[in-house]
ROSE-53921 format. One record per residue (C-alpha): residue in three letters; y, z, x. Coordinates in nm, 4 decimals, padded with zeros to 6 digits. Layout:
N
   aa         y         z         x
  ALA         Y         Z         X
...
END
This chain:
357
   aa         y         z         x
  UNK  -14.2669   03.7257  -01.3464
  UNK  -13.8913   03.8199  -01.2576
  UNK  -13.7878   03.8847  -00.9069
  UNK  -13.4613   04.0903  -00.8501
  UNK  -13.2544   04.2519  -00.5634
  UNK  -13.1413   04.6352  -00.6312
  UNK  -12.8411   04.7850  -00.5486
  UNK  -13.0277   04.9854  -00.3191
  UNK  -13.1036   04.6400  -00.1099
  UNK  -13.4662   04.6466  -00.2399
  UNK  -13.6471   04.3874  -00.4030
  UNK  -13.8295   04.4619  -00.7206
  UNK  -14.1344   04.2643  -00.8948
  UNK  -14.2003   04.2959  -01.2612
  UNK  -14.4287   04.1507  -01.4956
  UNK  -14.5821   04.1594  -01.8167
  UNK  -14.9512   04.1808  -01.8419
  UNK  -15.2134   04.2338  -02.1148
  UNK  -14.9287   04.3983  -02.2911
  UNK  -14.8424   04.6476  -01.9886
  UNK  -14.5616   04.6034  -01.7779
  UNK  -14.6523   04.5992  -01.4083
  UNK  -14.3600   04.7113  -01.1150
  UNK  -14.3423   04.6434  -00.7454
  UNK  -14.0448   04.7653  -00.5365
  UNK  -14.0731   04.6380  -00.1787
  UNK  -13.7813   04.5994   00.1460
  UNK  -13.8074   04.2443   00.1726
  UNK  -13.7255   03.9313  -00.0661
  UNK  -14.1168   03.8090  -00.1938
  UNK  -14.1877   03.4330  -00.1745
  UNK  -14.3208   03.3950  -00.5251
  UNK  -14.6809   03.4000  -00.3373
  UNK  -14.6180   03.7395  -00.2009
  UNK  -14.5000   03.8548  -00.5304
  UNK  -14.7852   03.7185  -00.7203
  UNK  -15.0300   03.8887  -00.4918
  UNK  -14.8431   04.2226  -00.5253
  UNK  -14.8864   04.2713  -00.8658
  UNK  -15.2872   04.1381  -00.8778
  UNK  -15.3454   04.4009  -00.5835
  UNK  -15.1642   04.6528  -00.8394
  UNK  -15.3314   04.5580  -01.1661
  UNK  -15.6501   04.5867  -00.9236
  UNK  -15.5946   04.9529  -00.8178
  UNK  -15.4674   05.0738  -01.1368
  UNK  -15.8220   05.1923  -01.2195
  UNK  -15.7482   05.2065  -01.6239
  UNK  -15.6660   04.8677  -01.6038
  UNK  -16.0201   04.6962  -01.4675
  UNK  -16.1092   04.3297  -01.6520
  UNK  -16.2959   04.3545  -01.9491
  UNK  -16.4059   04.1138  -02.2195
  UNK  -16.0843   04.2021  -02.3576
  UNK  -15.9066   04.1249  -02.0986
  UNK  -15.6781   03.8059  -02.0466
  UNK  -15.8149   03.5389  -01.8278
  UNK  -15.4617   03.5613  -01.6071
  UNK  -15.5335   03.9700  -01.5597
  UNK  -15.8991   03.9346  -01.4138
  UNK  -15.7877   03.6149  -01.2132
  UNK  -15.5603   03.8591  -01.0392
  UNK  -15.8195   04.1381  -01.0016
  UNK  -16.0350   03.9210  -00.8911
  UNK  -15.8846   03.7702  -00.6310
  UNK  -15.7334   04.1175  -00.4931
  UNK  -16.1064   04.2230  -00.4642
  UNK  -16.2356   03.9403  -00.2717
  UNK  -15.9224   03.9348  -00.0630
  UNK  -16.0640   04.1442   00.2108
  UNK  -16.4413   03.9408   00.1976
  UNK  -16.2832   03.5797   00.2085
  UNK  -16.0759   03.3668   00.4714
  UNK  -15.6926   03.3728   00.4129
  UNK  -15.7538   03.0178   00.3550
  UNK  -15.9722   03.0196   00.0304
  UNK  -15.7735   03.3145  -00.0474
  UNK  -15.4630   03.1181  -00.0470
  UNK  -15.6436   02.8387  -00.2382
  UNK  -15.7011   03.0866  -00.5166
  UNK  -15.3733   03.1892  -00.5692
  UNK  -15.2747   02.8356  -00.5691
  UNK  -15.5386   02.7532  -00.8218
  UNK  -15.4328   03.0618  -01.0146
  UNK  -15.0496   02.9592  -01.0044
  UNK  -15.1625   02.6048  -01.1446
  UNK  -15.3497   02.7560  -01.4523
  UNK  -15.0201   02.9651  -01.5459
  UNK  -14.7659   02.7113  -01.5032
  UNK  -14.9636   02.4201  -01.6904
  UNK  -15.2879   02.6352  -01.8745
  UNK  -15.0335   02.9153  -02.0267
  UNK  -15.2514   02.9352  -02.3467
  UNK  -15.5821   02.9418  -02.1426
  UNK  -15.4523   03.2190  -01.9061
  UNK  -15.3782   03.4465  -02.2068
  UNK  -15.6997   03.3575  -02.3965
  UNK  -15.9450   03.6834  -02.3596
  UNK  -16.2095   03.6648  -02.1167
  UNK  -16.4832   03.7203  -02.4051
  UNK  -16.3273   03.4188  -02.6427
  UNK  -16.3481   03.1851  -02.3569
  UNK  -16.6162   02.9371  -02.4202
  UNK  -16.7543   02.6062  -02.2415
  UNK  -16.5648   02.4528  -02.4721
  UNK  -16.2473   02.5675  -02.3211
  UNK  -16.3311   02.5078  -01.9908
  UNK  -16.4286   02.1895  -02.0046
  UNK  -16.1066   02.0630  -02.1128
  UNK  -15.9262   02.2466  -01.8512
  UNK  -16.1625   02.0560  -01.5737
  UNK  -16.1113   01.7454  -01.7720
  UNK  -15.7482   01.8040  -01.8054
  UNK  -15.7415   01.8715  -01.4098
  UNK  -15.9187   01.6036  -01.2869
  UNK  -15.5727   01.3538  -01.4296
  UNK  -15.3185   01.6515  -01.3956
  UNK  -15.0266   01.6707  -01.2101
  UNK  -14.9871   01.7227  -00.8295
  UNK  -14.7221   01.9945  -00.7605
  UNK  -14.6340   01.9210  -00.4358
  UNK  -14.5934   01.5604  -00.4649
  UNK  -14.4117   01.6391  -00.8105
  UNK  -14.6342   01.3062  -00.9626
  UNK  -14.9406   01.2474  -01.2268
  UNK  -15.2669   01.2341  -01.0740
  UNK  -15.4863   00.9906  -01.2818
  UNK  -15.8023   01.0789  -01.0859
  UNK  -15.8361   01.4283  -00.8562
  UNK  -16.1282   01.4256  -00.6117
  UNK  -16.4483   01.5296  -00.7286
  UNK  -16.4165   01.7958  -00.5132
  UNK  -16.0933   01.9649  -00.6070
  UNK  -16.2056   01.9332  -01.0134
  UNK  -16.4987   02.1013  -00.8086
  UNK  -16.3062   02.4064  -00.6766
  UNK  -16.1279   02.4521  -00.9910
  UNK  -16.4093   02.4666  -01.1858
  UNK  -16.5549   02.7306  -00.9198
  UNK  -16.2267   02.9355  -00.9665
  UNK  -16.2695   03.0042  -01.2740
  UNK  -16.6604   03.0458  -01.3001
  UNK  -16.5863   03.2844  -01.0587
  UNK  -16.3146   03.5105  -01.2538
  UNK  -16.5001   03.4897  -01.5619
  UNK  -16.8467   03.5891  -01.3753
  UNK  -16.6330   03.8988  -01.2035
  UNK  -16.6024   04.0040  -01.5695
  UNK  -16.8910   03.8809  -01.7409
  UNK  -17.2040   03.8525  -01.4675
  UNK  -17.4275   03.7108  -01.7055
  UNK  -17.2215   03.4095  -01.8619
  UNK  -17.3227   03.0901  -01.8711
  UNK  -17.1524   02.7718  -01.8731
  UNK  -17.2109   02.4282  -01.9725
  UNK  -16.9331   02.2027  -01.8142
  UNK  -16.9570   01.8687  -01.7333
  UNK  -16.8050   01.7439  -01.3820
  UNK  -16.7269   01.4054  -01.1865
  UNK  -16.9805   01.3677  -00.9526
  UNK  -16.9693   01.4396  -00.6092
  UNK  -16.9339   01.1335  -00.4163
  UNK  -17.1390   01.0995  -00.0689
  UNK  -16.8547   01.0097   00.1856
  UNK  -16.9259   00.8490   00.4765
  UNK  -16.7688   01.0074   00.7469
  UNK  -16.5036   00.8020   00.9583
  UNK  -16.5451   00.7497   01.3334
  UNK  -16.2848   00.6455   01.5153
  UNK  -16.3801   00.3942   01.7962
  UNK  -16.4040   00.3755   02.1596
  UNK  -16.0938   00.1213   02.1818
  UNK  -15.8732   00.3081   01.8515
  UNK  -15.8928   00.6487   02.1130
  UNK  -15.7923   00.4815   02.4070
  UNK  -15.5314   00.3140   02.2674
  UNK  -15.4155   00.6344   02.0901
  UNK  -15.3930   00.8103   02.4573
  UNK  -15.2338   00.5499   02.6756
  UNK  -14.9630   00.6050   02.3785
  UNK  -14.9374   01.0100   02.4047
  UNK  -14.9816   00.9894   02.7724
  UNK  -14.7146   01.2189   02.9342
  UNK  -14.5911   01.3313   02.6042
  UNK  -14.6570   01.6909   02.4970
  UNK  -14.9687   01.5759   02.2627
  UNK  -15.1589   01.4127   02.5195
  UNK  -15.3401   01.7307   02.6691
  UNK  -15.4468   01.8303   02.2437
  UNK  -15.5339   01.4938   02.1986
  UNK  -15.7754   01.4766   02.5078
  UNK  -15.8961   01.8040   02.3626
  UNK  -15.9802   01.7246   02.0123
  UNK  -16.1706   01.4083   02.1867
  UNK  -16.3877   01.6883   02.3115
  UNK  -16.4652   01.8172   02.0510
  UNK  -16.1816   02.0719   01.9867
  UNK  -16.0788   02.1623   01.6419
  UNK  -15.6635   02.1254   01.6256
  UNK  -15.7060   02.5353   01.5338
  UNK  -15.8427   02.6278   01.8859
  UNK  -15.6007   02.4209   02.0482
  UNK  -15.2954   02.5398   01.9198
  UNK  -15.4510   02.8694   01.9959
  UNK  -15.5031   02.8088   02.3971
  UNK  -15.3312   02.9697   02.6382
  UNK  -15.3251   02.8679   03.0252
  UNK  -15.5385   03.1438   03.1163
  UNK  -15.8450   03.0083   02.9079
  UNK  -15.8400   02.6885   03.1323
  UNK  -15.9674   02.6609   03.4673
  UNK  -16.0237   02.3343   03.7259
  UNK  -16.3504   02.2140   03.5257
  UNK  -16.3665   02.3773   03.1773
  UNK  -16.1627   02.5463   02.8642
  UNK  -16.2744   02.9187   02.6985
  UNK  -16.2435   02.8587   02.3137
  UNK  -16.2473   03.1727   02.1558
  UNK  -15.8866   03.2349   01.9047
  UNK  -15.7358   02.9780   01.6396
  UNK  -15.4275   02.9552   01.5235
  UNK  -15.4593   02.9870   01.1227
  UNK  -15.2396   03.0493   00.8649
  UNK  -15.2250   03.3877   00.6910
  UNK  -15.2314   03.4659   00.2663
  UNK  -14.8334   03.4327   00.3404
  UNK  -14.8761   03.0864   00.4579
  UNK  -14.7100   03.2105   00.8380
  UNK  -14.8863   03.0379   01.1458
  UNK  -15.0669   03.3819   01.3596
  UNK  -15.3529   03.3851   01.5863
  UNK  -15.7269   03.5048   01.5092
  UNK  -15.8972   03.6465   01.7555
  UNK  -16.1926   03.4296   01.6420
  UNK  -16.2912   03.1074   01.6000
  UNK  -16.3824   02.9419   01.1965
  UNK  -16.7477   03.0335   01.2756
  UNK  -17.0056   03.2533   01.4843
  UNK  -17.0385   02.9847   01.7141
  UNK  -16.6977   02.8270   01.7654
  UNK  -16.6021   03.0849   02.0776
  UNK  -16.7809   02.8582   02.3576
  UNK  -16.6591   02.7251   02.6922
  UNK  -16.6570   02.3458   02.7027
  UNK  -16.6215   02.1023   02.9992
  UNK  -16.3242   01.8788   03.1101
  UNK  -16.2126   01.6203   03.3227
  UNK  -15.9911   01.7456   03.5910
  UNK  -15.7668   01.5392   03.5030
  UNK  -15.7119   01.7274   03.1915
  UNK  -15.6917   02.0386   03.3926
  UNK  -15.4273   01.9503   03.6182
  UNK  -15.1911   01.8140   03.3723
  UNK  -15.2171   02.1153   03.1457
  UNK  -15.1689   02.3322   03.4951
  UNK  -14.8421   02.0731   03.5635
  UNK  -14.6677   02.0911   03.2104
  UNK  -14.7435   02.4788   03.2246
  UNK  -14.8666   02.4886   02.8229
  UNK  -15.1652   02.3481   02.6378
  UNK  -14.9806   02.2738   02.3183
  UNK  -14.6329   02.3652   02.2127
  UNK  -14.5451   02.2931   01.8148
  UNK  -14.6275   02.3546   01.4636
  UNK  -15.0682   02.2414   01.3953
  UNK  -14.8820   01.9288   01.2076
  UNK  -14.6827   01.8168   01.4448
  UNK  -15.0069   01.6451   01.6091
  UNK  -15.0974   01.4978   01.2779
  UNK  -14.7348   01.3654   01.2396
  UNK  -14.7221   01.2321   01.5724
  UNK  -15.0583   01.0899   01.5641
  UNK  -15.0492   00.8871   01.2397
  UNK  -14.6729   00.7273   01.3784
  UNK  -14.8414   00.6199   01.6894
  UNK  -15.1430   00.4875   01.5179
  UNK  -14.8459   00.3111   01.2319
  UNK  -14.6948   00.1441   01.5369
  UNK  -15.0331   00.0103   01.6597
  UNK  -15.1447  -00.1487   01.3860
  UNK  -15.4471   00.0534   01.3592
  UNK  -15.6043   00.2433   01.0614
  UNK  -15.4917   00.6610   01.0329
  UNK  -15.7337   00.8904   01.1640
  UNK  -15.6497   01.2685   01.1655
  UNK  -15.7174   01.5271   01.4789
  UNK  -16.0105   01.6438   01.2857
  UNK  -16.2003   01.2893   01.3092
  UNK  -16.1770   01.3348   01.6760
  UNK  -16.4234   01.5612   01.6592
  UNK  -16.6561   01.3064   01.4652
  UNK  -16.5999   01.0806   01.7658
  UNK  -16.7027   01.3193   02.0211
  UNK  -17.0358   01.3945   01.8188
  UNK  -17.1090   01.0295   01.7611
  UNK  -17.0431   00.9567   02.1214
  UNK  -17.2716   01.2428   02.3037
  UNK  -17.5330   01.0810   02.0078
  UNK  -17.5039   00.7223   02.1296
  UNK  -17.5242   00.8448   02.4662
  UNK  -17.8538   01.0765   02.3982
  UNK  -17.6849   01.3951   02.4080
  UNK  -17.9488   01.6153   02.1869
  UNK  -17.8204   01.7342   01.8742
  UNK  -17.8743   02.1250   01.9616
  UNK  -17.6434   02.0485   02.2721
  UNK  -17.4278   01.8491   02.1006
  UNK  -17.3562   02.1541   01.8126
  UNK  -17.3331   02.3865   02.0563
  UNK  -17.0659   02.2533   02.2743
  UNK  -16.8676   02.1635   01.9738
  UNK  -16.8891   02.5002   01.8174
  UNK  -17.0899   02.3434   01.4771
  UNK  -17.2229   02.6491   01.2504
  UNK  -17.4684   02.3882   01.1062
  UNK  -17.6336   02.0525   01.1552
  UNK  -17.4751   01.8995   00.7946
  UNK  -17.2049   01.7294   00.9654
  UNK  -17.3846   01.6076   01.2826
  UNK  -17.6719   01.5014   01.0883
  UNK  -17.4041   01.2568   00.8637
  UNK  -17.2588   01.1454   01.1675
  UNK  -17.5662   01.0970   01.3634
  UNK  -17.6902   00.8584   01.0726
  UNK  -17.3612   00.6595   01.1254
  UNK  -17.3693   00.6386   01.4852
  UNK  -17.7556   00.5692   01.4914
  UNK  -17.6348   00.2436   01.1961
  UNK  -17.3773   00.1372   01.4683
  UNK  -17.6074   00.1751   01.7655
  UNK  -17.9494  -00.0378   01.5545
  UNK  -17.6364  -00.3083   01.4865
  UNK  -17.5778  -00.3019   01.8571
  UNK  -17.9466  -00.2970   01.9612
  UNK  -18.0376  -00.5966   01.7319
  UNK  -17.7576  -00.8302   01.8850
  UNK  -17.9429  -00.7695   02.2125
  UNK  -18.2937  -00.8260   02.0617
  UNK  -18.1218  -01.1544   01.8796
  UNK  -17.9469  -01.2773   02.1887
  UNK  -18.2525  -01.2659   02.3835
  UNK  -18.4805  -01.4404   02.1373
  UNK  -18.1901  -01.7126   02.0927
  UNK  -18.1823  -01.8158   02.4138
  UNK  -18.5536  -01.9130   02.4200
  UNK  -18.5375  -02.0585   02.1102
  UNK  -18.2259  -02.2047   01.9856
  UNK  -18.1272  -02.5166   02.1644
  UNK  -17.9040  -02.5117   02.4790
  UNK  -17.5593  -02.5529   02.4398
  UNK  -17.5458  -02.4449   02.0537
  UNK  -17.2780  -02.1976   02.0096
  UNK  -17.4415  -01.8485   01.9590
  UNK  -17.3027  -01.5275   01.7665
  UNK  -17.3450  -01.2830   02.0602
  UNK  -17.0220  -01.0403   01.9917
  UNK  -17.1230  -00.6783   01.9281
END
């Protein structure tokens, strides 16, 4: 794909496709996302042009993903195009194969291929991708070649999806973590993601959703198919717009400093995982905050209904993982008391007894 300035000031997009040469003119230098998204959307409308069995594999990826564009998040739209990006700079060959020569065959040794690639960003070897991301690129393509071919099958192999136990942060890790932040500018989102707040809605709250005993959740800052930070109106799911309680504590400092958050969504992370560094406890990110509120209205009896609700859940999969970890934690602490009690009617007195929790 070539990207050039015109003498007119313009910048124009060109690139080769399934033989035909494809032309975008637009006011504006294209990151080489924007441009790549440009020419699918054209190959997409030019209605002579749809994917056939004929077509390439790099053609229908980008009519594919133009016609989903409006039906998916900008997030798993972004994804794609990454995805899609990958396949042409390392999968050249693959990309120009024809939809109908493709084979399981093929595939297979593009998953296998993927799952010890390279990693882009870091600009290193991966020896072993997640199970998950071999996962989604796997799905990628399924999905392009089913956009063509509805009635394919394939018969890949992939690395097993590994049951991860979800990490809860504990009560001493979060106190510690906001007796560091306190009176900096993260204190008031870190507070907030301990109540359950995904870091989205908080860099999305404005003083007039707060008031002396609770916080309106309804916007999240996301970022758009252009990779630019811009506020949704809406939460990630049906449920997420809620109004949650908080400690007026929380209220009047937010009220004081005259902003919820100020900063870039990473920022937090940043400063989180160099406070946690200079601890000497393990990283946690602002999303695990979340698991600790869940686990925590669990230990205390909270039911799980409530507990979904006030943390804006659109289903019971995560709380039902957690609640299995937190209910593991709470048996541990529950047998200690049951031992303790036994132990001091029947080991002798004055014997040393393991009664930590």
């Amino acid at each position: 794909m070539a990207i050039r300035q015109l003498k007119s000031g313009n910048w124009n997009i060109r690139k080769m496709v399934d033989g035909r040469s494809y032309s975008v003119t637009i006011d504006h230098k294209p990151t080489d996302r924007e441009a790549e998204r440009l020419i699918m959307r054209q190959i997409a409308e030019a209605g002579d042009q749809r994917p056939s069995g004929t077509s390439s594999f790099d053609a229908a990826a980008g009519a594919y993903i133009s016609s989903v564009e409006g039906s998916l998040s900008e997030s798993t739209i972004r994804e794609y195009v990454r995805l899609h990006a990958y396949l042409q700079k390392h999968f050249a060959r693959f990309c120009s194969l024809r939809i109908g020569d493709i084979g399981s065959q093929d595939v297979q040794k593009i998953v296998s291929e993927y799952s010890r690639g390279k990693d882009d960003n870091a600009r290193r070897n991966i020896t072993h991708r997640s199970a998950k991301s071999v996962s989604n690129m796997y799905g990628f393509i399924r999905s392009v070649m089913r956009s063509v071919l509805p009635d394919l099958a394939l018969h890949v192999t992939l690395p097993d999806l590994q049951k991860v136990e979800p990490y809860i942060p504990t009560d001493d890790e979060v106190r510690a973590v906001c007796e560091a932040l306190r009176g900096s500018r993260y204190e008031a989102a870190i507070i907030l993601a301990s109540l359950g707040c995904r870091r989205s809605e908080i860099c999305a709250l404005e003083l007039s959703d707060v008031s002396d005993t609770s916080v309106r959740i309804h916007q999240a800052k996301v970022q758009d198919k252009e990779g630019r930070w811009v506020i949704k109106d809406h939460g990630k799911t049906a449920t997420s717009t809620r109004e949650i309680e908080i400690p007026e504590y929380l209220s009047e400092l937010i009220r004081s400093q005259g902003f919820v958050y100020r900063g870039a969504p990473g920022q937090i992370t940043v400063r989180l995982h160099s406070v946690q560094d200079r601890l000497g406890i393990p990283r946690f990110s602002v999303h695990k905050l979340r698991h600790f509120y869940a686990s925590s209205a669990i230990t205390l009896g909270v039911p799980l209904p409530f507990v979904q609700r006030s943390g804006g859940w659109a289903t019971p999969a995560t709380l039902q993982r957690i609640y299995v970890h937190a209910q593991k934690d709470k048996q541990r602490e529950m047998d200690l008391v049951t031992m303790n009690q036994i132990a001091s009617l029947t080991v002798p007195s004055g014997v040393p007894n393991r009664s930590k929790k």
